[in-house]
C-alpha positions in Angstrom: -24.1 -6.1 4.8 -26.3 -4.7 7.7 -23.0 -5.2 9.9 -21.0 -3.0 7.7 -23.6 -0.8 7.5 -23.5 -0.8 11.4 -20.1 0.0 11.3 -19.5 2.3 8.7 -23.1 4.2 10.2 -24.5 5.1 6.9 -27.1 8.0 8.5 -24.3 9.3 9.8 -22.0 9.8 6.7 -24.9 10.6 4.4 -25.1 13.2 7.1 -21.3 14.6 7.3 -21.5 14.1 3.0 -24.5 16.7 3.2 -22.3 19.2 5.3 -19.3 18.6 3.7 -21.2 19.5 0.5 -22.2 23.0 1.9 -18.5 23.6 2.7 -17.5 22.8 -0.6 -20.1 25.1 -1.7 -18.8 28.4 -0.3 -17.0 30.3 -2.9 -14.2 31.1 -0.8 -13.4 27.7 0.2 -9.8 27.7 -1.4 -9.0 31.1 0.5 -7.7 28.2 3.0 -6.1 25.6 0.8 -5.2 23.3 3.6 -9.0 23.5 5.0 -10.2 23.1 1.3 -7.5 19.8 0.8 -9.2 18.5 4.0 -12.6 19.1 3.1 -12.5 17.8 -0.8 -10.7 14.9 0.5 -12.9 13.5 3.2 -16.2 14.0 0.8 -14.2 12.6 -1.9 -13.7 9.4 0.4 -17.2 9.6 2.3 -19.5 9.3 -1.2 -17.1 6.7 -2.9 -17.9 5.2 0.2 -21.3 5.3 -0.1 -21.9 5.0 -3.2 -20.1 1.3 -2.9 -22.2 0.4 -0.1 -25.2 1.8 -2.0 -24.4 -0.1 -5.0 -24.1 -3.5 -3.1 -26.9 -3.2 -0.9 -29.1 -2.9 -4.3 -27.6 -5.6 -6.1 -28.2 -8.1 -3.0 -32.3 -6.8 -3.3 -31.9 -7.8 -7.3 -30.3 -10.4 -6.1 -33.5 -11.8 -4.4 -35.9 -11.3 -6.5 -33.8 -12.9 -9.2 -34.0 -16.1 -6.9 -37.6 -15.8 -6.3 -38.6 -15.7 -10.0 -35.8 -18.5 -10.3 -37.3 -20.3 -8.1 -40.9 -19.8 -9.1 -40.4 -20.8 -12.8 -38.0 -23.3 -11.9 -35.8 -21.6 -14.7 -32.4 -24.2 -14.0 -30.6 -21.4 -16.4 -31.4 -18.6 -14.2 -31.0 -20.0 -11.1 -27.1 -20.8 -12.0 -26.6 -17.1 -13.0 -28.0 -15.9 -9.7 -25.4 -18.3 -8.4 -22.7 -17.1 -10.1 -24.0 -13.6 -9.0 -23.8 -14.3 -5.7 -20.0 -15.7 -5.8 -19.3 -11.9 -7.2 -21.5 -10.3 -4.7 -19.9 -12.4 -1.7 -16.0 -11.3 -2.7 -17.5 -7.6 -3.0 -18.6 -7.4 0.5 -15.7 -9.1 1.9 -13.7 -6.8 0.5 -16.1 -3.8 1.4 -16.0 -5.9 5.4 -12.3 -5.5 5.1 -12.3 -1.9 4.5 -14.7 -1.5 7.5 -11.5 -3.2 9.0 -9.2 -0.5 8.5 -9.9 2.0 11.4 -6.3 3.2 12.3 -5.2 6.9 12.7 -3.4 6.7 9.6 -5.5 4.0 7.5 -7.4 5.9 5.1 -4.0 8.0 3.8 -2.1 7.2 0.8 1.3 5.1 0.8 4.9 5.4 0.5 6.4 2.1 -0.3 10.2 1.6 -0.1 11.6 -1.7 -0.9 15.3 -2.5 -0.9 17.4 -5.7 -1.8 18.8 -7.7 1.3 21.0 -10.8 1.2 21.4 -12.3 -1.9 23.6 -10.2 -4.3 22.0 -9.8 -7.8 19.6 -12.3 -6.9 18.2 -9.5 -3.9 18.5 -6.9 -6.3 16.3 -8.4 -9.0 14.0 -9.6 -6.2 13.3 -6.0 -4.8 12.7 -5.0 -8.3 10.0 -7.9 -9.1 8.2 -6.7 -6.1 8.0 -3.1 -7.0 6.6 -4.4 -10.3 4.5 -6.5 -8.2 2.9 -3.8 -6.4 2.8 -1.5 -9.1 0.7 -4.0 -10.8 -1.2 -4.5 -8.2 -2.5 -0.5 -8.8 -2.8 -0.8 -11.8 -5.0 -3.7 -11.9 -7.4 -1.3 -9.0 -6.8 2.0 -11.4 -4.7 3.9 -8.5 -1.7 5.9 -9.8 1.5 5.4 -8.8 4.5 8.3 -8.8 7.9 6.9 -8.8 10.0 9.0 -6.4 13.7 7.2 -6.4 15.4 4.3 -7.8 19.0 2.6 -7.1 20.0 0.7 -10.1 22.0 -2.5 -9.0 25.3 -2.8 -11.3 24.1 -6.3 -12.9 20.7 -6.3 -12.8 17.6 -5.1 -10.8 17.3 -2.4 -7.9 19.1 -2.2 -4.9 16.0 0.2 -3.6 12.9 2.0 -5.1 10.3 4.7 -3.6 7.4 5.0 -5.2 4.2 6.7 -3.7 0.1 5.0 -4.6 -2.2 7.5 -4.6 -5.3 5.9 -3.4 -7.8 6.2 -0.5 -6.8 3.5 2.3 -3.4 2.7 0.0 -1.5 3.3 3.6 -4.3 0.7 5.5 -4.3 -2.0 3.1 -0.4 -1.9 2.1 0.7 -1.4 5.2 0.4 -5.2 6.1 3.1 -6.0 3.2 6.1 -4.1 5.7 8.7 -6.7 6.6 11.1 -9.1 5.5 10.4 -10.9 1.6 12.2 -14.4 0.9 12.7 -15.7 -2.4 14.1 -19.3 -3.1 14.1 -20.4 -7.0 17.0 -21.0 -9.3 19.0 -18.4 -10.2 19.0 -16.8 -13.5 22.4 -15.4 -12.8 24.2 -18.5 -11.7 25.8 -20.7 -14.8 25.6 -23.8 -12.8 21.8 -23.7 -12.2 21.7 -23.3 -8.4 18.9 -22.6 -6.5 19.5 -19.3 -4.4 17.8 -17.8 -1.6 17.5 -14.1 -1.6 15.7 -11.5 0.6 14.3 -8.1 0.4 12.9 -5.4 2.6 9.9 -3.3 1.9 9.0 -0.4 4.3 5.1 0.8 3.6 4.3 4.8 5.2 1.5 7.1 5.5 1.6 9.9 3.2 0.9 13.2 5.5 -1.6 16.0 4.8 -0.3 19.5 5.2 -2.2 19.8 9.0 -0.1 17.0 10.4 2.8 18.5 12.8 6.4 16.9 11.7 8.8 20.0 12.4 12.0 19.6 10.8 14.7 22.2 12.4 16.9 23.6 9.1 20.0 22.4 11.0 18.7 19.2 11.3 19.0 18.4 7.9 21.9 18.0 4.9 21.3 18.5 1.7 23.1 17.0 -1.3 22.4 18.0 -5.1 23.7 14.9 -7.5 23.1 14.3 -11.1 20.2 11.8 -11.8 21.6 8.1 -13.1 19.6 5.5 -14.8 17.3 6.1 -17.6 15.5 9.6 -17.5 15.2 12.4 -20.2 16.8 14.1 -22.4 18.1 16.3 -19.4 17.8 14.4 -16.5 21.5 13.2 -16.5 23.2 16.6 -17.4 22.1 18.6 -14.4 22.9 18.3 -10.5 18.2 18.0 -10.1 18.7 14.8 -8.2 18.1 15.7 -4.5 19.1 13.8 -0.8 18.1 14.8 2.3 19.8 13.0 5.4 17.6 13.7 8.7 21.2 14.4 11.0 19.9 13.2 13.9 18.4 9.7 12.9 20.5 9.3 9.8 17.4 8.7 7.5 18.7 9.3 4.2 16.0 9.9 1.7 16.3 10.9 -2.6 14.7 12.1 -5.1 15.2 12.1 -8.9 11.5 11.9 -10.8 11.4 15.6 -11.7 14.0 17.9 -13.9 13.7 20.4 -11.0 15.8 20.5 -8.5 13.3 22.3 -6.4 10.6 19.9 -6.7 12.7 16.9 -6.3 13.2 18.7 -2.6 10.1 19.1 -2.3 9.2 15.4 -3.0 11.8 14.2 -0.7 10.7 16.0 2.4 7.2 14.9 1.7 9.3 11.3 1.9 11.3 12.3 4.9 8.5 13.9 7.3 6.6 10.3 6.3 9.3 8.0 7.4 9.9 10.1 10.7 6.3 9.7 11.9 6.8 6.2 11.0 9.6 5.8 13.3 7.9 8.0 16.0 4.9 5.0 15.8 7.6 2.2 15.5 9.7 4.1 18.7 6.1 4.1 21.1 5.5 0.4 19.2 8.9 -1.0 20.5 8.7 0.8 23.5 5.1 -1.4 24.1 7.1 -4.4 23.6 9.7 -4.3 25.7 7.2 -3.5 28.5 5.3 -7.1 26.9 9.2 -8.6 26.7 7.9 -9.3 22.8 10.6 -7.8 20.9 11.8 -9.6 17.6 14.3 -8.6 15.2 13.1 -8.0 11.9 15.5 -9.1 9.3 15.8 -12.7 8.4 12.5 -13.2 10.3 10.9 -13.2 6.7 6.9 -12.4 6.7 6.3 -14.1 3.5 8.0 -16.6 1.3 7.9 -17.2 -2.7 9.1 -20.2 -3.8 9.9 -21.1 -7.5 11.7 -24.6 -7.3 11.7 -27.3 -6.0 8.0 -26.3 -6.0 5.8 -23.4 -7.4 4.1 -21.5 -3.8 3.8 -18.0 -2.2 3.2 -18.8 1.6 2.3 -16.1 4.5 4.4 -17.3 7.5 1.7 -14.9 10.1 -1.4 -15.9 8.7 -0.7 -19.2 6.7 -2.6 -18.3 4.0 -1.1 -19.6 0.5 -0.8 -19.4 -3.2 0.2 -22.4 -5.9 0.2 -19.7 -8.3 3.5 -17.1 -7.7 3.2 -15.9 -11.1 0.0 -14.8 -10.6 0.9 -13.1 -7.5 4.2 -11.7 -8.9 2.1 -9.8 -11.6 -0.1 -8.3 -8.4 -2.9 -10.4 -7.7 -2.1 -9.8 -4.1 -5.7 -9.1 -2.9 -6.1 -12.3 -1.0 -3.1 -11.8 0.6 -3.9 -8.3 1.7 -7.1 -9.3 3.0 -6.1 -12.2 5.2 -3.2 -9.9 6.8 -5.6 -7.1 7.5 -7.7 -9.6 9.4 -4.7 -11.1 11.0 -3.8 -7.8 12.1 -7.3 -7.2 13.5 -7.3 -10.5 15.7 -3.7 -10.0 16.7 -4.4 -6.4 18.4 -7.5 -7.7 19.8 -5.8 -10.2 21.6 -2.8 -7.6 23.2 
């Protein structure tokens, strides 16, 4: 705790939380609605913050006192409960410690996932849609809220791609180790003989951008194509040509949108999507341009990041940093927490070694 504390400089945010407060305080603070965005957001993050640290820092003093009295009565009861106290206390900080971890320009944004099946056939496509359910259960389990921008129905069954946004402070940080190649070996429901199958999907993790970050977009850069909306929806969301895509002319990034009725806010959705996934390949562009100059350039696809295996044996295995779960089920419905944590780490150790 005292080397968070170090590291997140508590006197110093309770400091910027004291001015950000007088901002906030002006009545014409939302003259600028950008400023005011900026401004509500960063206290917003600063006292949650806080207040965590706060929280645990007091419940380590009860924490000591609880053993001292423990200790003094020799009260066997309540020296167990101040152990179990202490295994909550421990997973707090280390996931407070791995939070102090996440220090990149984009970290603290929100994310936009985008998974798509790979090789497999139906297999892949029911693959890419357990791990959108995977992560979305993974919000859900933390309270975040998740908007669903796009999804590609396969013909047979599951997705051949989803888009989905998690609104959440460091969603972009902690997800962001997830991006890369997903293999999945288990028998296939699809196969009437019972084979086991190997199938793969791809999930792509972004920053969502704030209205002061700079991704100009010429007109003519971009094509637009107004669809009808397919899959299940409303009353009137297959009846209408509201289902947007935007195809970036000079990259070929094709992004969609079909969550709203509107055709004008499903434009609007999918440029927020489109301006993400071109900063994303700006950073990959200056990443890859790094590597070459380190000759460590790998290929992506097929050089899977994480394995779940459902026969001939039950394990989820993280090929970078070797941590592993007998439990895929339990991982599949979004306890992914431990995984997050170790690749954050992994992450840390791996760019303090370049």
């Amino acid at each position: 705790m005292t080397t968070i504390g170090s590291v997140l400089d508590v006197d110093g945010m309770r400091r910027e939380i004291a001015d950000l407060g007088e901002q906030v305080a002006v009545p014409d603070l939302w003259d600028d609605q950008v400023n005011a965005q900026r401004v509500t957001g960063r206290l917003s993050l600063l006292q949650g913050t806080l207040d965590r640290f706060v929280s645990l820092e007091s419940r380590l003093e009860d924490l000591g006192v609880m053993v001292e009295l423990a200790a003094e009565e020799g009260d066997a009861e309540a020296a167990a409960e101040t152990e179990k106290e202490l295994s909550k206390l421990i997973k707090q900080v280390e996931q407070l410690e791995v939070r102090t971890l996440l220090s990149g320009e984009y970290d603290a944004r929100e994310a936009i996932i985008s998974i798509r099946s790979g090789a497999g056939g139906v297999d892949a496509a029911d693959f890419a849609e357990m791990l959108m359910r995977m992560y979305t259960r993974w919000a859900e389990r933390n309270n975040y809220q998740v908007e669903v921008y796009d999804t590609s129905y396969a013909e047979e069954a599951g997705l051949k791609s989803a888009t989905f946004a998690i609104h959440a402070p460091y969603a972009y940080g902690t997800l962001s180790v997830e991006a890369g190649t997903h293999r999945l070996v288990r028998i296939s429901p699809f196969d009437n003989q019972g084979r086991r199958q190997t199938s793969f999907a791809a999930v792509e993790v972004v920053p969502v951008l704030e209205q002061t970050d700079q991704v100009d977009i010429p007109d003519e850069e971009i094509r637009v194509d107004v669809y009808r909306s397919s899959g299940p929806g409303g009353q009137s969301v297959n009846t209408t040509d509201s289902a947007v895509r935007l195809t970036h002319i000079p990259t070929g990034i094709v992004v969609s949108c079909q969550n709203e009725k509107s055709q004008l806010q499903n434009k609007a959705s999918a440029m927020v999507i489109l301006k993400a996934k071109l900063l994303a390949l700006k950073k990959a562009e200056e990443k890859a341009h790094l590597d070459e100059l380190r000759g460590d350039v790998q290929a992506s696809w097929g050089d899977q990041m994480r394995n779940y295996v459902l026969n001939p044996y039950q394990m989820v295995k993280e090929l970078r940093t070797e941590y592993e779960s007998g439990n895929p089920q339990a991982v599949l419905d979004g306890e992914i927490d431990p995984f997050l944590e170790a690749g954050i780490r992994w992450r840390v150790g791996a760019d303090a070694q370049l």
